[in-house]
Backbone as CSV, one residue per row, in Angstrom:
resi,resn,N_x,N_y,N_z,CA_x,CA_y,CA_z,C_x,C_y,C_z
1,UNK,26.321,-68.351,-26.975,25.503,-69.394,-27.549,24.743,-68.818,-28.753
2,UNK,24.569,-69.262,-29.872,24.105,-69.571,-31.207,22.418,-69.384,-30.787
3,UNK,21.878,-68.464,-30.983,20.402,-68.256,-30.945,19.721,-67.482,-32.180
4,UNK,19.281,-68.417,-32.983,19.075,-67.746,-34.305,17.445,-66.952,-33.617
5,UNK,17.169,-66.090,-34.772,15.583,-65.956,-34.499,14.680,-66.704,-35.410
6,UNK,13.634,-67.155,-35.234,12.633,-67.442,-35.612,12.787,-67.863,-37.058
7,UNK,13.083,-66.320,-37.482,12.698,-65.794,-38.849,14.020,-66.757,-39.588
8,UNK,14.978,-66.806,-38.860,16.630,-66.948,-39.282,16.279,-68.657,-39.336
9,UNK,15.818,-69.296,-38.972,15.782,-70.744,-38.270,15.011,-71.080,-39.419
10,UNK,14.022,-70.639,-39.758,12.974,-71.026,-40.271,13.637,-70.965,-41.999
11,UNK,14.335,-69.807,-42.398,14.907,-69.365,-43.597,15.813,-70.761,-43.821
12,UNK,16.931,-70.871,-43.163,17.285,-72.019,-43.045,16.838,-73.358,-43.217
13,UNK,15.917,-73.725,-42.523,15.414,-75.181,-42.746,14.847,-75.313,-43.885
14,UNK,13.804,-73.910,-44.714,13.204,-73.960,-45.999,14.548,-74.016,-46.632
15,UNK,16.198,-73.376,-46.863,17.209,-73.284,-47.520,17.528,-75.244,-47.665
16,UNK,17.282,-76.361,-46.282,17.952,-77.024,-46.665,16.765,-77.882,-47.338
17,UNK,15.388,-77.271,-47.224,14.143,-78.533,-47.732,14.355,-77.936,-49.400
18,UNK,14.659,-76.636,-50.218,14.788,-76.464,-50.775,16.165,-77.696,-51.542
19,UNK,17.148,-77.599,-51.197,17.982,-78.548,-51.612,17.346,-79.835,-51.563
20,UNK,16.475,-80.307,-50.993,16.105,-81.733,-50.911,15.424,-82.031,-51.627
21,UNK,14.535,-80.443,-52.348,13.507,-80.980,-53.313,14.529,-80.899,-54.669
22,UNK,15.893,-79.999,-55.101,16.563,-80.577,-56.076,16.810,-81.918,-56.127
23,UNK,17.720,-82.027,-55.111,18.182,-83.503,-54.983,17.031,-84.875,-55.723
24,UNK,15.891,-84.409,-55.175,14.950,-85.390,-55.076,14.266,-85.170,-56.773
25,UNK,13.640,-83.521,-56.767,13.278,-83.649,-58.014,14.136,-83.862,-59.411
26,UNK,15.362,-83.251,-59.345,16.373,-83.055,-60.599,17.257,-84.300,-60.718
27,UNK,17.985,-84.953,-59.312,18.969,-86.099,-59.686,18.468,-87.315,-58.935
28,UNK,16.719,-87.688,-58.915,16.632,-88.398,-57.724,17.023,-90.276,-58.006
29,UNK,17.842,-90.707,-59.339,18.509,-91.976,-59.304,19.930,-91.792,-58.940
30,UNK,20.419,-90.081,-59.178,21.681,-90.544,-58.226,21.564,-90.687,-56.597
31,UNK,20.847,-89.873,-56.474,20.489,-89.657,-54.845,20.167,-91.230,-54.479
32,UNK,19.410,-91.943,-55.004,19.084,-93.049,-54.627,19.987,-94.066,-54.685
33,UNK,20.894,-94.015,-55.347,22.138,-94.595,-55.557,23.086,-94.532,-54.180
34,UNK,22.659,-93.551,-53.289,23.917,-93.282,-52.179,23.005,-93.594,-50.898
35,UNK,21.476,-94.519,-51.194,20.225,-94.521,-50.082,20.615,-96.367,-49.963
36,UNK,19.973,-96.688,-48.775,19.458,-97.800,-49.026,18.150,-98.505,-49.302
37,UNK,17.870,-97.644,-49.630,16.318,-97.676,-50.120,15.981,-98.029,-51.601
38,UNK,17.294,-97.323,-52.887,16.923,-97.394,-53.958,16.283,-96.086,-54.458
39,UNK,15.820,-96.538,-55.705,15.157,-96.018,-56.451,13.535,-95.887,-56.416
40,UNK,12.714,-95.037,-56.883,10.952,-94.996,-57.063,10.780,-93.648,-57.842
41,UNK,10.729,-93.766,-59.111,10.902,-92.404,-59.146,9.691,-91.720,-59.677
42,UNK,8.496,-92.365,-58.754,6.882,-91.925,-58.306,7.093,-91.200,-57.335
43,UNK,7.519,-92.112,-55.996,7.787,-91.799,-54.722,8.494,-90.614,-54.538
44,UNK,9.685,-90.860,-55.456,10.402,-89.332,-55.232,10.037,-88.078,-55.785
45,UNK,9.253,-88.134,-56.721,8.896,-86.733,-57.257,7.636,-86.701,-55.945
46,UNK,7.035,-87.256,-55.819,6.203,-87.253,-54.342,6.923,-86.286,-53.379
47,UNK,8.058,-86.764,-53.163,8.922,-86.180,-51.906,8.868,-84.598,-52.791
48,UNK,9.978,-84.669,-53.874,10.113,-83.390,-54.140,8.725,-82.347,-54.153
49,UNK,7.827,-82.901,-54.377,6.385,-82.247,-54.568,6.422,-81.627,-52.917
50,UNK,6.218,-82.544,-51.727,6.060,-82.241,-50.462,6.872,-80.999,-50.426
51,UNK,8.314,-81.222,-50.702,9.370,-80.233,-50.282,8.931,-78.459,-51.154
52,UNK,8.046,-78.800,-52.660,8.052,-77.572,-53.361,6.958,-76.956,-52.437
53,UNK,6.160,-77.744,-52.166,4.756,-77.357,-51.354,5.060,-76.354,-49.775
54,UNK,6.378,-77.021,-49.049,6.733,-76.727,-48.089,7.297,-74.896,-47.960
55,UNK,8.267,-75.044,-49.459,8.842,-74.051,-49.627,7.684,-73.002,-50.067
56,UNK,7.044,-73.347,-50.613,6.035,-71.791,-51.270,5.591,-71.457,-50.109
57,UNK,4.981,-72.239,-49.165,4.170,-72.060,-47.821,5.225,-70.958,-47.038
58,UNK,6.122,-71.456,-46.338,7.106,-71.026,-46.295,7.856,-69.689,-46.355
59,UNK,8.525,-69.808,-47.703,8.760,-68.482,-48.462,8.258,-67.234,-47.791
60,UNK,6.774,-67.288,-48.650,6.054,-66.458,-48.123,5.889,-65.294,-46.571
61,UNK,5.875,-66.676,-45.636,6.037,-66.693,-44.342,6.991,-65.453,-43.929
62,UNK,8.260,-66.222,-44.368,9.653,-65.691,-44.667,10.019,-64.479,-44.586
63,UNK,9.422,-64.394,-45.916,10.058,-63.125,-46.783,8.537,-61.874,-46.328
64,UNK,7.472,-62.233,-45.866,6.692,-61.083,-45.411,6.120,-60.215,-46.535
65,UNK,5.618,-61.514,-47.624,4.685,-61.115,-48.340,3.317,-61.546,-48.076
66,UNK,3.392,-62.350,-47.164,1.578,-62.265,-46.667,1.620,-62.258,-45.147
67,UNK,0.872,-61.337,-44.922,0.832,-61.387,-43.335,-0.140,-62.559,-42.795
68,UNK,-0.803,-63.061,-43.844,-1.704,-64.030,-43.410,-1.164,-66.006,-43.747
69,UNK,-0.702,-66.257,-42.504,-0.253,-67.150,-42.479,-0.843,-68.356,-43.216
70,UNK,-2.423,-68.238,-43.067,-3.555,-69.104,-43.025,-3.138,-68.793,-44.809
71,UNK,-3.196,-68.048,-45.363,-3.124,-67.942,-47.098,-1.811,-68.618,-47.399
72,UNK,-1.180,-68.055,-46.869,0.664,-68.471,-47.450,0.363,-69.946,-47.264
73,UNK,-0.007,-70.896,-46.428,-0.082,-72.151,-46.038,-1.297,-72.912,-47.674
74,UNK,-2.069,-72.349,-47.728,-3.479,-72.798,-48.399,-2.458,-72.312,-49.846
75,UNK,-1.321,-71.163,-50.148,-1.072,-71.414,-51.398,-0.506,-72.438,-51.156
76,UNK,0.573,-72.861,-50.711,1.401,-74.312,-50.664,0.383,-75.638,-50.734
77,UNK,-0.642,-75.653,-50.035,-1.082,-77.164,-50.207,-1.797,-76.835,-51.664
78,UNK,-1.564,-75.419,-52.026,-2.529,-75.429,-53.574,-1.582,-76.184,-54.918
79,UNK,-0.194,-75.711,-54.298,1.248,-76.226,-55.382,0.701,-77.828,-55.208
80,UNK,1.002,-78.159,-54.064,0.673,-79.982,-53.420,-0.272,-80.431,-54.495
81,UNK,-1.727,-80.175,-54.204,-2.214,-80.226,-54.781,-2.438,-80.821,-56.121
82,UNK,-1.836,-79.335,-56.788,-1.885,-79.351,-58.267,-0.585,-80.235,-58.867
83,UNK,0.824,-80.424,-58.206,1.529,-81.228,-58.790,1.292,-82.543,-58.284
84,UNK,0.653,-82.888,-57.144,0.163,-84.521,-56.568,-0.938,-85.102,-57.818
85,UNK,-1.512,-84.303,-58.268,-2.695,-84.261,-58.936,-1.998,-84.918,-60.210
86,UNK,-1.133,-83.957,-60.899,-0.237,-84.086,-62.194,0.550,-86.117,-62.206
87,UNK,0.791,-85.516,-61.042,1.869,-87.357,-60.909,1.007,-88.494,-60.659
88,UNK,-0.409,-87.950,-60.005,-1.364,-89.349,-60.057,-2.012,-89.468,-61.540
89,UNK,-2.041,-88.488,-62.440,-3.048,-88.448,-63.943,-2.135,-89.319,-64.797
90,UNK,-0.492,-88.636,-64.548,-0.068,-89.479,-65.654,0.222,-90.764,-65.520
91,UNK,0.735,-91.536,-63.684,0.662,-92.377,-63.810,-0.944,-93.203,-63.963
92,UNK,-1.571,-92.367,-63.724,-3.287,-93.412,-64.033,-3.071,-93.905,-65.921
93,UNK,-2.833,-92.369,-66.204,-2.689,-92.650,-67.534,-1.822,-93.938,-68.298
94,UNK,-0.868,-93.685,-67.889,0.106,-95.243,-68.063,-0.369,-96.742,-67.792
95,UNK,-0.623,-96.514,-66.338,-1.019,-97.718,-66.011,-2.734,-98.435,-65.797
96,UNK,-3.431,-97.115,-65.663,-4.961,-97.601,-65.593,-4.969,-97.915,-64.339
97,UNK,-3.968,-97.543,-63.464,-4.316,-97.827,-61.799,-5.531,-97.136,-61.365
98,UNK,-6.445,-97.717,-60.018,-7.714,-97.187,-59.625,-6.724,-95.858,-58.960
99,UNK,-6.028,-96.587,-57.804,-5.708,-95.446,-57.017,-4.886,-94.122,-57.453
100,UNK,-4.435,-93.969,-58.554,-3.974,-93.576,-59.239,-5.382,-92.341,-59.878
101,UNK,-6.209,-92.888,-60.187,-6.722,-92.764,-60.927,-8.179,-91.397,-59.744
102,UNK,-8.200,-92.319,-58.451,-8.821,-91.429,-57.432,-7.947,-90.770,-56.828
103,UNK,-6.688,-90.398,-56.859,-6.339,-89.398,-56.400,-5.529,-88.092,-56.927
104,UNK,-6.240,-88.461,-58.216,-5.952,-87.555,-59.437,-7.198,-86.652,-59.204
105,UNK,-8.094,-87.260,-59.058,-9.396,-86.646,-58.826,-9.493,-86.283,-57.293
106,UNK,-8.637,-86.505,-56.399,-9.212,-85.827,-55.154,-8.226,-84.234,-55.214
107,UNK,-7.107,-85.110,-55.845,-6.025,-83.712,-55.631,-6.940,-82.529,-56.426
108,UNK,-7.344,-82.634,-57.377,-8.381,-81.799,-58.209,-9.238,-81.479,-57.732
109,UNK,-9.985,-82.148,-56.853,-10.976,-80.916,-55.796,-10.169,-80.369,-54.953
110,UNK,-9.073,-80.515,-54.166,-8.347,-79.837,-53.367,-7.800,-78.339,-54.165
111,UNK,-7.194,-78.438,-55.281,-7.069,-77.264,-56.182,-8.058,-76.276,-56.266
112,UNK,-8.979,-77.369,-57.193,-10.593,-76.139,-56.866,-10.419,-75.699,-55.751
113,UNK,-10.895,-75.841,-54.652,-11.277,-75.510,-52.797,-10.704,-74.555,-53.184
114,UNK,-8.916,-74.484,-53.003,-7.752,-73.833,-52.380,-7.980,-72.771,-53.850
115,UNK,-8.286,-72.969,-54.852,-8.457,-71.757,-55.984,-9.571,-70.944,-55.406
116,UNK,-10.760,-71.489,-55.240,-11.741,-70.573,-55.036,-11.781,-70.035,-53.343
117,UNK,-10.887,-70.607,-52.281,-10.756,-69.499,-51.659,-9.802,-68.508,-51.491
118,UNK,-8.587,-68.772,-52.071,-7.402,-67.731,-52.732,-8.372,-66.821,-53.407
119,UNK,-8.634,-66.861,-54.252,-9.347,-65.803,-54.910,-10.662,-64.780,-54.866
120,UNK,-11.341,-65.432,-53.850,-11.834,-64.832,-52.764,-11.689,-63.576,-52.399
121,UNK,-12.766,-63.142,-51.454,-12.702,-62.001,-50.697,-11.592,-62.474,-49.034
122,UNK,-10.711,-61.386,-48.882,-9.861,-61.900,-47.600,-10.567,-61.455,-46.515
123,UNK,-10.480,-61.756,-45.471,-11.576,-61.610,-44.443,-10.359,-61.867,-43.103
């Protein structure tokens, strides 16, 4: 029987969320083309954002460049963050949406937070 470890399982699932954030970020009207869902291509850089966020967290994990799980995690929601942040400014910008417009500004304190305790003393 097939018993990956941990480490092997985990490499994997970031290998196939990695493909999902191409799919999603680079071709996401063909991808939507083969959905029944369609097209959004807010929503989907959304997704791809989740998936880049997933992978840095991740990675890290992974590959056993931080032993501190709690950091590797806080950089990823810092990527989240900062590209959730990016996709709510410009659509505020376009459209003058409120919500758009507050969660451009929340993702932006979440950055701050996650900057100023990355950079921090580690404890």
């Amino acid at each position: 029987m097939y018993r990956p470890t941990v480490k092997t399982a985990t490499a994997t699932w970031l290998a196939g969320t990695t493909a999902a954030l191409v799919v999603q970020g680079v071709f996401p009207r063909q991808f939507a083309a083969t959905t029944a869902w369609g097209s959004n291509d807010g929503w989907q850089r959304e997704i791809a954002i989740w998936n880049l966020g997933t992978v840095v967290a991740g990675a890290a994990l992974v590959t056993g460049h931080d032993a501190d799980p709690v950091r590797s995690q806080l950089r990823g929601l810092a990527v989240l963050s900062t590209l959730f942040g990016i996709n709510h400014a410009v659509a505020a910008v376009e459209t003058n949406k409120p919500g758009n417009w507050a969660w451009a500004a929340i993702n932006a304190g979440g950055l701050v937070t996650a900057v100023a305790a990355l950079t921090g003393r580690r404890h």
